[in-house]
PQR file of N, CA, C, O and H, with PARSE charges and radii, in Angstrom:
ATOM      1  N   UNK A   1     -26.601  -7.907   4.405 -0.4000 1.5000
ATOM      2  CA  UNK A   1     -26.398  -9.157   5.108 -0.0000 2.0000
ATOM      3  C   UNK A   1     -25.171  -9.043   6.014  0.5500 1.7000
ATOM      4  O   UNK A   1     -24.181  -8.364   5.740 -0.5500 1.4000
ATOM      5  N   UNK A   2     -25.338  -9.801   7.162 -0.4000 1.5000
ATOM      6  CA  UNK A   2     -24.121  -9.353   8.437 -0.0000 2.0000
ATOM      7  C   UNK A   2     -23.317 -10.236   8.521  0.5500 1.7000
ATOM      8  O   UNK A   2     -23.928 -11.289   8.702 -0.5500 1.4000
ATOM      9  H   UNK A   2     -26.142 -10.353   7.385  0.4000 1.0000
ATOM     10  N   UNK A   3     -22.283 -10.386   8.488 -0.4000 1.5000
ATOM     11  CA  UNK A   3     -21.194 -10.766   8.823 -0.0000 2.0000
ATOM     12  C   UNK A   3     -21.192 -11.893   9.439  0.5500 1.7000
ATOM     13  O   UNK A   3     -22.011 -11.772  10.350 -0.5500 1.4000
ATOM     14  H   UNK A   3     -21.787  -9.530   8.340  0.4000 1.0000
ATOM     15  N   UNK A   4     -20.443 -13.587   9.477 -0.4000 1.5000
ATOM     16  CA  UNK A   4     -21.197 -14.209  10.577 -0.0000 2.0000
ATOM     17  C   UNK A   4     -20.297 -13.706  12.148  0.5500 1.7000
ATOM     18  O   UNK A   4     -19.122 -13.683  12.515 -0.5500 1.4000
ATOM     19  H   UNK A   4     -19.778 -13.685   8.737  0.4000 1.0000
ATOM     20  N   UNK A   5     -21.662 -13.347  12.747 -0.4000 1.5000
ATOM     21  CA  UNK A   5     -20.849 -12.971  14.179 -0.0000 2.0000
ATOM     22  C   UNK A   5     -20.123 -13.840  15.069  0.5500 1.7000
ATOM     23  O   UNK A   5     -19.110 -13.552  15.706 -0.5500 1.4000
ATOM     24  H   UNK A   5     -22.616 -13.366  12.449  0.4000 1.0000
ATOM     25  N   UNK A   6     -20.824 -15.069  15.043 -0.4000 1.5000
ATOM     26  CA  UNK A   6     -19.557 -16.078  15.837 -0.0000 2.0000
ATOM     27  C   UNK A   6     -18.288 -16.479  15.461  0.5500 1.7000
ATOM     28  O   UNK A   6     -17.468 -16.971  16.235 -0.5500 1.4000
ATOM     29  H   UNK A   6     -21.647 -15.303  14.525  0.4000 1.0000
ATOM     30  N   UNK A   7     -18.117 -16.273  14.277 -0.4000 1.5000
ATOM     31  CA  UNK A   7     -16.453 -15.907  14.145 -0.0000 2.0000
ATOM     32  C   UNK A   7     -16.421 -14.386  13.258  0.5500 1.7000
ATOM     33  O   UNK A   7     -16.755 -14.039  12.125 -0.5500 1.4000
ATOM     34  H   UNK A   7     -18.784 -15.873  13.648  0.4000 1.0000
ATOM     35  N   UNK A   8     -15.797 -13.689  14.509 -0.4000 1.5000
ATOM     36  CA  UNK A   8     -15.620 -12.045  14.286 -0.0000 2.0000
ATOM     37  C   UNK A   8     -13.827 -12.314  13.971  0.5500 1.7000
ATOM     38  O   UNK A   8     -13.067 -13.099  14.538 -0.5500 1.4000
ATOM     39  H   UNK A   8     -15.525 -13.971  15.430  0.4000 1.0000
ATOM     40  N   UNK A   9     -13.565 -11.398  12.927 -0.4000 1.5000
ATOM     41  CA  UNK A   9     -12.303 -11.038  12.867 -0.0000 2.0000
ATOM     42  C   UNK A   9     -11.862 -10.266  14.011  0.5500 1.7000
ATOM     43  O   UNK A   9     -12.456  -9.267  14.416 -0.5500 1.4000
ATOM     44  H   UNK A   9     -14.182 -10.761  12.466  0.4000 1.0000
ATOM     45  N   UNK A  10     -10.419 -10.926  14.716 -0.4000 1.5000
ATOM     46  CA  UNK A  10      -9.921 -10.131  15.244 -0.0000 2.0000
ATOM     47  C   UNK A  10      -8.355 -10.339  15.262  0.5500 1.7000
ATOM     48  O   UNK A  10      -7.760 -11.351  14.890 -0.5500 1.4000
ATOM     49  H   UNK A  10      -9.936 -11.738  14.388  0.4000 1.0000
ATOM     50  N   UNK A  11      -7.656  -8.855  15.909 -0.4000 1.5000
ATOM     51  CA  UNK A  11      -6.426  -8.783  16.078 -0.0000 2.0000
ATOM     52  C   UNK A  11      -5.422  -9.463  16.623  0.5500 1.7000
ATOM     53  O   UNK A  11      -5.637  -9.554  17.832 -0.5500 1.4000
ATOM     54  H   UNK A  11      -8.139  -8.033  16.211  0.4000 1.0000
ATOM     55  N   UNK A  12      -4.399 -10.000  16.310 -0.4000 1.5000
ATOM     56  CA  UNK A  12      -3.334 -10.878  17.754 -0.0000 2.0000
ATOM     57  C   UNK A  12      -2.869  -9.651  17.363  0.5500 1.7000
ATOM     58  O   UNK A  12      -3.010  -9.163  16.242 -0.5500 1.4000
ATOM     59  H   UNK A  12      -4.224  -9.927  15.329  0.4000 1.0000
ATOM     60  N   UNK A  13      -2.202  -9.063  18.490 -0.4000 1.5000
ATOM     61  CA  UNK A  13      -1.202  -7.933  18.714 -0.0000 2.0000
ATOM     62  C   UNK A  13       0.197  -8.389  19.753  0.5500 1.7000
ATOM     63  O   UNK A  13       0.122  -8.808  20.908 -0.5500 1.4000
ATOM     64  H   UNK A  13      -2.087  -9.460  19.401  0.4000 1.0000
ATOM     65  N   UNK A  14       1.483  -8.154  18.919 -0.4000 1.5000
ATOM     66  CA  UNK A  14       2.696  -8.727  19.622 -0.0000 2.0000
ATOM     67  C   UNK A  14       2.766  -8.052  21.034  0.5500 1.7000
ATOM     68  O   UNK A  14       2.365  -6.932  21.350 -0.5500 1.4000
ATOM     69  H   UNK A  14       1.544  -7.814  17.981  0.4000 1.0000
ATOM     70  N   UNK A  15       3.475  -9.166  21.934 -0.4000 1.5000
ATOM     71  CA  UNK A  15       3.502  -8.885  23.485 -0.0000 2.0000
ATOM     72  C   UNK A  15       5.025  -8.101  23.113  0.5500 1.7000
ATOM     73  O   UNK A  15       5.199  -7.389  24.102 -0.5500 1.4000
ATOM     74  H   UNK A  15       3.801 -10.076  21.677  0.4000 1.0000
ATOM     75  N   UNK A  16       5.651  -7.986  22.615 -0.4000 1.5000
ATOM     76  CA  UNK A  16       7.569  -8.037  22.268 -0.0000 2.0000
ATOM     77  C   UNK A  16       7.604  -5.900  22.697  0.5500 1.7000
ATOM     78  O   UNK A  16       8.385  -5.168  23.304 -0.5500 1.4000
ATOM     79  H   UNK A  16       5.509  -8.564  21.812  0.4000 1.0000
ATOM     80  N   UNK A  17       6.049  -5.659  21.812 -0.4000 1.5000
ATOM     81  CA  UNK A  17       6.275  -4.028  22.218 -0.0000 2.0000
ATOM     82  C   UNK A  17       6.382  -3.706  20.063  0.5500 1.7000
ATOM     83  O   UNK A  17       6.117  -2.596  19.602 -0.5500 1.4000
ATOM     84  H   UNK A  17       5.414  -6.254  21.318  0.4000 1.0000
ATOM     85  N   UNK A  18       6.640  -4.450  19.494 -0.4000 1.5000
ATOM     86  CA  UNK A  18       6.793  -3.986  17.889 -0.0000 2.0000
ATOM     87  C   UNK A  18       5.440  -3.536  17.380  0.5500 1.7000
ATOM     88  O   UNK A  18       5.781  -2.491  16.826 -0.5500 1.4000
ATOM     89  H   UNK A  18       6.855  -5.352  19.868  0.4000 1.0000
ATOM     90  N   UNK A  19       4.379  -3.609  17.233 -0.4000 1.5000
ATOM     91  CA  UNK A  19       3.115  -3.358  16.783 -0.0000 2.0000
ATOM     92  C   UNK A  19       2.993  -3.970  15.726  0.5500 1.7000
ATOM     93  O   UNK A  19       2.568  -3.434  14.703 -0.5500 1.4000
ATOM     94  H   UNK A  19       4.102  -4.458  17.683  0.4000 1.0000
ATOM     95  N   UNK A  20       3.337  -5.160  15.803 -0.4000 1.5000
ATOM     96  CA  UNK A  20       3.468  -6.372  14.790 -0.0000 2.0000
ATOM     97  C   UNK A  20       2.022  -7.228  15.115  0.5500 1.7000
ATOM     98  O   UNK A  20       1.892  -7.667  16.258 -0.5500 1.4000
ATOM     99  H   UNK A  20       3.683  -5.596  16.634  0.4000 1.0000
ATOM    100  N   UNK A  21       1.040  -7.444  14.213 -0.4000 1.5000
ATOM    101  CA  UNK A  21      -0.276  -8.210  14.044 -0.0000 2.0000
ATOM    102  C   UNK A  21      -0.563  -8.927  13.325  0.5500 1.7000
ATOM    103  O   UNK A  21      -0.251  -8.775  12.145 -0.5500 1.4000
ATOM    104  H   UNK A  21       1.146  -7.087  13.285  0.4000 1.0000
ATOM    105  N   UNK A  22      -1.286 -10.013  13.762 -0.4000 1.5000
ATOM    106  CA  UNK A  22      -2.146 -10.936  12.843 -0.0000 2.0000
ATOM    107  C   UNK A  22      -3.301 -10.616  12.704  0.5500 1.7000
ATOM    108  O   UNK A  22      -3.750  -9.814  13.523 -0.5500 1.4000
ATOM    109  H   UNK A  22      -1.540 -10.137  14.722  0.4000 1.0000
ATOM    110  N   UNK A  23      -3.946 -10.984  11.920 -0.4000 1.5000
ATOM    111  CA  UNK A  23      -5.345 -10.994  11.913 -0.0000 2.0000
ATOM    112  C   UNK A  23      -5.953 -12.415  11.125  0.5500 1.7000
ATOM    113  O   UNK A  23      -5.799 -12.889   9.999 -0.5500 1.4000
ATOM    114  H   UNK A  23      -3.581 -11.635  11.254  0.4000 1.0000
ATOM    115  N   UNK A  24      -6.779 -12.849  12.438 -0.4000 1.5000
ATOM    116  CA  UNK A  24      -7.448 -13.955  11.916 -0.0000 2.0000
ATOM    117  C   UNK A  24      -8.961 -14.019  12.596  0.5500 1.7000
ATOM    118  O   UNK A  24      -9.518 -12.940  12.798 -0.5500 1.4000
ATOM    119  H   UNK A  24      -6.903 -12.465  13.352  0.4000 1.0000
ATOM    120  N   UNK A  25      -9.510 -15.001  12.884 -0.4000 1.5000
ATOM    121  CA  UNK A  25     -11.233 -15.656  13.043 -0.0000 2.0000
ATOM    122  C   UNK A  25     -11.106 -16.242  14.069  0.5500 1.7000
ATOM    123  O   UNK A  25     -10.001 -16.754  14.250 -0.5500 1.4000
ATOM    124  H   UNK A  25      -9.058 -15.878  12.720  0.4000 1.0000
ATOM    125  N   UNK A  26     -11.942 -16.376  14.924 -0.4000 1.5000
ATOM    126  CA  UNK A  26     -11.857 -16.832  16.224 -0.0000 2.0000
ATOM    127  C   UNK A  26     -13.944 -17.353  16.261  0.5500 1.7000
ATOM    128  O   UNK A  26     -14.945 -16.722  15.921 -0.5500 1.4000
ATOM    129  H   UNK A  26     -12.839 -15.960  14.777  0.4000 1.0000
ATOM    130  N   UNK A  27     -13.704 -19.035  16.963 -0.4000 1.5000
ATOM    131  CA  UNK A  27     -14.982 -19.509  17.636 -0.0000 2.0000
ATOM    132  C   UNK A  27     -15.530 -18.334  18.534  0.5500 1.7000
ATOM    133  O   UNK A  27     -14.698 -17.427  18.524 -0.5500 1.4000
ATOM    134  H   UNK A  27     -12.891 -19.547  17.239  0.4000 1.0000
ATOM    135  N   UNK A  28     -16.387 -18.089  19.137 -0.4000 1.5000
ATOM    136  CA  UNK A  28     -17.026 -17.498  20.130 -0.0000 2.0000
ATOM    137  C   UNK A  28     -17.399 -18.419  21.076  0.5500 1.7000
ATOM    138  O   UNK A  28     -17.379 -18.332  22.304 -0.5500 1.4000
ATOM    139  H   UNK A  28     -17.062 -18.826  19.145  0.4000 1.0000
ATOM    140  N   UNK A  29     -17.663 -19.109  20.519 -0.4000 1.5000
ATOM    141  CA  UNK A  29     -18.835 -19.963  21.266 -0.0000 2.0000
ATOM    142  C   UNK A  29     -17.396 -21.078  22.015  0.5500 1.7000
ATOM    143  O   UNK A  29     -17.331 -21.216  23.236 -0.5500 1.4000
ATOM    144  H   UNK A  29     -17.680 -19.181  19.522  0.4000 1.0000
ATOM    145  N   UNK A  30     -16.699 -21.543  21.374 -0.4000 1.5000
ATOM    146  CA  UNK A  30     -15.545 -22.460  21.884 -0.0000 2.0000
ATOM    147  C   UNK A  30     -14.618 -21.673  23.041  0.5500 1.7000
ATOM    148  O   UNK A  30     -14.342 -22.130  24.150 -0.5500 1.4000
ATOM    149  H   UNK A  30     -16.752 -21.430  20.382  0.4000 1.0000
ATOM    150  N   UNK A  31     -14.138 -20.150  22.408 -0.4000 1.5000
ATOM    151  CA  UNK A  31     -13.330 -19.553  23.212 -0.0000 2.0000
ATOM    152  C   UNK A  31     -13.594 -18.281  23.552  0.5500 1.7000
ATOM    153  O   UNK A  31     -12.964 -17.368  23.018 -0.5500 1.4000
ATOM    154  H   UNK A  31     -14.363 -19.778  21.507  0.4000 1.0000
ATOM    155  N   UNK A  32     -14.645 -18.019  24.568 -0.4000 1.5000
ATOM    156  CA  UNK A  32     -15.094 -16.428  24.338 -0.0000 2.0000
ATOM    157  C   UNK A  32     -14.093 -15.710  25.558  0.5500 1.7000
ATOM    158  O   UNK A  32     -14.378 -14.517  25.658 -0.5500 1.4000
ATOM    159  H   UNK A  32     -15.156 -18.761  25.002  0.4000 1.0000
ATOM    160  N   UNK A  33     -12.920 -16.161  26.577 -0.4000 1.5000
ATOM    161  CA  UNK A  33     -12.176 -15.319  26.562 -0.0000 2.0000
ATOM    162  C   UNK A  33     -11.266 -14.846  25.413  0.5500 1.7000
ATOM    163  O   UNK A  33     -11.549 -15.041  24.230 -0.5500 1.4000
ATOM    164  H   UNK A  33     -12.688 -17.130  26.497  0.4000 1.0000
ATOM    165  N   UNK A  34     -10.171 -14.221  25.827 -0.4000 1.5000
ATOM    166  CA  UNK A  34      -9.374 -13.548  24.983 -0.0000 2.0000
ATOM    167  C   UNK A  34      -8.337 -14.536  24.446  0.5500 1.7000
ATOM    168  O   UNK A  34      -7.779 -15.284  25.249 -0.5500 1.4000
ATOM    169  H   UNK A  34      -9.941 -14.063  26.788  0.4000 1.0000
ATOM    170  N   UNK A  35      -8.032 -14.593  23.106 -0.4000 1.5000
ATOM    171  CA  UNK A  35      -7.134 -15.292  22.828 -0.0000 2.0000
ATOM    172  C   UNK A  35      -5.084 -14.929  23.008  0.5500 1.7000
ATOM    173  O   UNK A  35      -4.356 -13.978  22.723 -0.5500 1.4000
ATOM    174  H   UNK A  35      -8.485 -13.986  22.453  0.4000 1.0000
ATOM    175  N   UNK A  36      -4.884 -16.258  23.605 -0.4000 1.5000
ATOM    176  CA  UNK A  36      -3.258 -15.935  23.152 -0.0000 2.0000
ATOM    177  C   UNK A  36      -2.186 -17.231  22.213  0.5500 1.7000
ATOM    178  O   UNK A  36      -1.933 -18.422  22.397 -0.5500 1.4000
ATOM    179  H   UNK A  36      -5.475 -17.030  23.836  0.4000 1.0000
ATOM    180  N   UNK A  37      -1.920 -16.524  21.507 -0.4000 1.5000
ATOM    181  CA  UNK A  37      -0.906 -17.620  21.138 -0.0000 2.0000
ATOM    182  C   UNK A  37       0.285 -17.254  20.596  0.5500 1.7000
ATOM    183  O   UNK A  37       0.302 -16.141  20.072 -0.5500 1.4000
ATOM    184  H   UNK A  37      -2.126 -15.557  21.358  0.4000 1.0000
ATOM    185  N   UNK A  38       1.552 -18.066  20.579 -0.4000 1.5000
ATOM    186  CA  UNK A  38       2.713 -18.020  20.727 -0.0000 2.0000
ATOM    187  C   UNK A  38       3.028 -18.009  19.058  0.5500 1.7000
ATOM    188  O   UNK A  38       3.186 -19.103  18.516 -0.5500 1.4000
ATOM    189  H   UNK A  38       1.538 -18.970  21.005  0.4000 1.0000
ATOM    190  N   UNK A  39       3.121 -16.731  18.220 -0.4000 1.5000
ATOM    191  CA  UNK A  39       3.424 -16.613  16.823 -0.0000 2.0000
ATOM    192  C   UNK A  39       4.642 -15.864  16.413  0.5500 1.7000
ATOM    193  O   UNK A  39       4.903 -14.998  17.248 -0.5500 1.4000
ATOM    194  H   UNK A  39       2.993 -15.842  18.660  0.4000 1.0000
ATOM    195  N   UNK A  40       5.439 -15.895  15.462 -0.4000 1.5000
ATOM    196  CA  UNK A  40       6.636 -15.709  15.521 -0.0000 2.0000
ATOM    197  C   UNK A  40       6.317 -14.210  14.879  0.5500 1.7000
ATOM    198  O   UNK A  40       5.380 -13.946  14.126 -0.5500 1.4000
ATOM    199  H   UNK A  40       5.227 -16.599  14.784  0.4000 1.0000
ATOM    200  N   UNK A  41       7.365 -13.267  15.384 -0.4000 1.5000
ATOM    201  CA  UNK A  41       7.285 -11.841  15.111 -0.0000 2.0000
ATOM    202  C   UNK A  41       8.913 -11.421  14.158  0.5500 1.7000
ATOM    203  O   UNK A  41      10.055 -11.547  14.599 -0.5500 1.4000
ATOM    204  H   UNK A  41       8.126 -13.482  15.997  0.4000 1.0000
ATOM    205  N   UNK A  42       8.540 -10.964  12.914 -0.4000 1.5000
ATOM    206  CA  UNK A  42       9.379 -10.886  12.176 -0.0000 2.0000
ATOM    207  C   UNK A  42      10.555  -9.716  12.449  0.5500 1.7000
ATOM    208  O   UNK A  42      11.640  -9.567  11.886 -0.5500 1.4000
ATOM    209  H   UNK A  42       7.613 -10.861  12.556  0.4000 1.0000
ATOM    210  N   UNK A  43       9.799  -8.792  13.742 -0.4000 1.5000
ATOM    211  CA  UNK A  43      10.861  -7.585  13.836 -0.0000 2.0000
ATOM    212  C   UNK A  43      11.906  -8.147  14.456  0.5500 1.7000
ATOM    213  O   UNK A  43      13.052  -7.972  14.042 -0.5500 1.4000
ATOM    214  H   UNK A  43       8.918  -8.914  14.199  0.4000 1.0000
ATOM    215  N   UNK A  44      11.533  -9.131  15.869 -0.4000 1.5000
ATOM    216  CA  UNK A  44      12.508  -9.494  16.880 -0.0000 2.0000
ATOM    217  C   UNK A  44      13.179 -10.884  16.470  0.5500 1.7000
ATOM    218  O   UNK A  44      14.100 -11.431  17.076 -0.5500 1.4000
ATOM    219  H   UNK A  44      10.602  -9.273  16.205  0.4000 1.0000
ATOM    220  N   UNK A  45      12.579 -11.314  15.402 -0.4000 1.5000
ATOM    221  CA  UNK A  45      12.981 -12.552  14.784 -0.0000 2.0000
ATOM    222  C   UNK A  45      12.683 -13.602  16.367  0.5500 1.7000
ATOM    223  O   UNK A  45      13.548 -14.160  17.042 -0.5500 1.4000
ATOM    224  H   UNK A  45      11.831 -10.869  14.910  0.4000 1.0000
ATOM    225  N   UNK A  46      11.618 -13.593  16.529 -0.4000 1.5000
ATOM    226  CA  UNK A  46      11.325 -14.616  17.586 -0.0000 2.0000
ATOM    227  C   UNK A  46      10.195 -14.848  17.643  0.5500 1.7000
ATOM    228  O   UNK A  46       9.385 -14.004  17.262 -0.5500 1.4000
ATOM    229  H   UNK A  46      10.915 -13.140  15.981  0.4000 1.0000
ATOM    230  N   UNK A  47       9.692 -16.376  18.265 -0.4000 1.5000
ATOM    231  CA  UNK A  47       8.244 -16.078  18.694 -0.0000 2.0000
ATOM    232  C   UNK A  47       7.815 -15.871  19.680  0.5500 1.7000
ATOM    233  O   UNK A  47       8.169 -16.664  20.553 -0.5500 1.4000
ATOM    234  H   UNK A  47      10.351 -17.062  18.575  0.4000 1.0000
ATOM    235  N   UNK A  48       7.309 -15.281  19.905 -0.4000 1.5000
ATOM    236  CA  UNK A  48       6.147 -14.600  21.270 -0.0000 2.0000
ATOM    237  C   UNK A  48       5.233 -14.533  21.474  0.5500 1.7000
ATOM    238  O   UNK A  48       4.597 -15.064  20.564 -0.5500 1.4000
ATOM    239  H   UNK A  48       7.022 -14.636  19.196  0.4000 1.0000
ATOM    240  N   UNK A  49       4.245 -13.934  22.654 -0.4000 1.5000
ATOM    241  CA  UNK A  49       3.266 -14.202  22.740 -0.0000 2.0000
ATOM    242  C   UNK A  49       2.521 -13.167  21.646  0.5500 1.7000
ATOM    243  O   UNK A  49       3.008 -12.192  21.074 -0.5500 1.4000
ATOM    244  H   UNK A  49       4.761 -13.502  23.394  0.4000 1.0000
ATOM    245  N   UNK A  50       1.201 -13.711  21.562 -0.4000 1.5000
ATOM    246  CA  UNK A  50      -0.012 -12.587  20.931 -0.0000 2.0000
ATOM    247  C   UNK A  50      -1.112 -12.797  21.475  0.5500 1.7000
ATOM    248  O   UNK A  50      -1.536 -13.939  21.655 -0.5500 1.4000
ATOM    249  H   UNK A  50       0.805 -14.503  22.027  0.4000 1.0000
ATOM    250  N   UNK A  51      -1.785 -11.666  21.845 -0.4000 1.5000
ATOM    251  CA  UNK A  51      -2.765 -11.520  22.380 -0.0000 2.0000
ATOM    252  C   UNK A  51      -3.753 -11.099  21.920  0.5500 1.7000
ATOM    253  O   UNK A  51      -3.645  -9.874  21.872 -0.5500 1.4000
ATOM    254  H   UNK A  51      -1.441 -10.738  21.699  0.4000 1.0000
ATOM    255  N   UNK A  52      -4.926 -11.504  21.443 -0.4000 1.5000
ATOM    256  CA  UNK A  52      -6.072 -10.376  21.122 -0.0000 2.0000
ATOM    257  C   UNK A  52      -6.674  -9.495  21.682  0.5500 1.7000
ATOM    258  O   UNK A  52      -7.210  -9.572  22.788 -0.5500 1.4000
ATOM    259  H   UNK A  52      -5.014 -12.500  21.482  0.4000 1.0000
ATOM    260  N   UNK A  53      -6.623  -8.211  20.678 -0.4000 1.5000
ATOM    261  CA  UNK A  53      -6.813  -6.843  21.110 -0.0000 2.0000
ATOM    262  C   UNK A  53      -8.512  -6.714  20.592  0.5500 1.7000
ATOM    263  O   UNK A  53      -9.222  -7.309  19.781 -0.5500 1.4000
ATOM    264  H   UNK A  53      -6.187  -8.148  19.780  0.4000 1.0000
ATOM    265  N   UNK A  54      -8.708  -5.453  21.674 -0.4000 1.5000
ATOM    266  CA  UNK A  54      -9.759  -5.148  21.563 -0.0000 2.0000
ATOM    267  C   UNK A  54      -9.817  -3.848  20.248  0.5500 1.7000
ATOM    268  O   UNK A  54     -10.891  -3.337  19.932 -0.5500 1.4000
ATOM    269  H   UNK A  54      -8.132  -4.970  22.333  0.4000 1.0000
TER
END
């Protein structure tokens, strides 16, 4: 049995340059560009952007 595909796990990967990630679930159908959002990164002690990676 498959996975549900309209919410696929994927990566936020920090904009800062640390290789610091989230991983969470994302709509398809609501947001099928790429996601960004502003999550706090524990290396630089700040928040920044994240972007989902392919």
């Amino acid at each position: 049995m498959a996975r549900n595909e309209l919410r696929p796990l994927i990566k936020l990967r920090s904009t800062a340059g640390t290789g610091h990630t989230y991983v969470t679930r994302k709509n398809r159908r609501n947001n099928p560009d790429r996601l960004t959002l502003r999550k706090y990164d524990p290396i630089v002690r700040k928040h920044v952007l994240y972007r989902e990676g392919r």
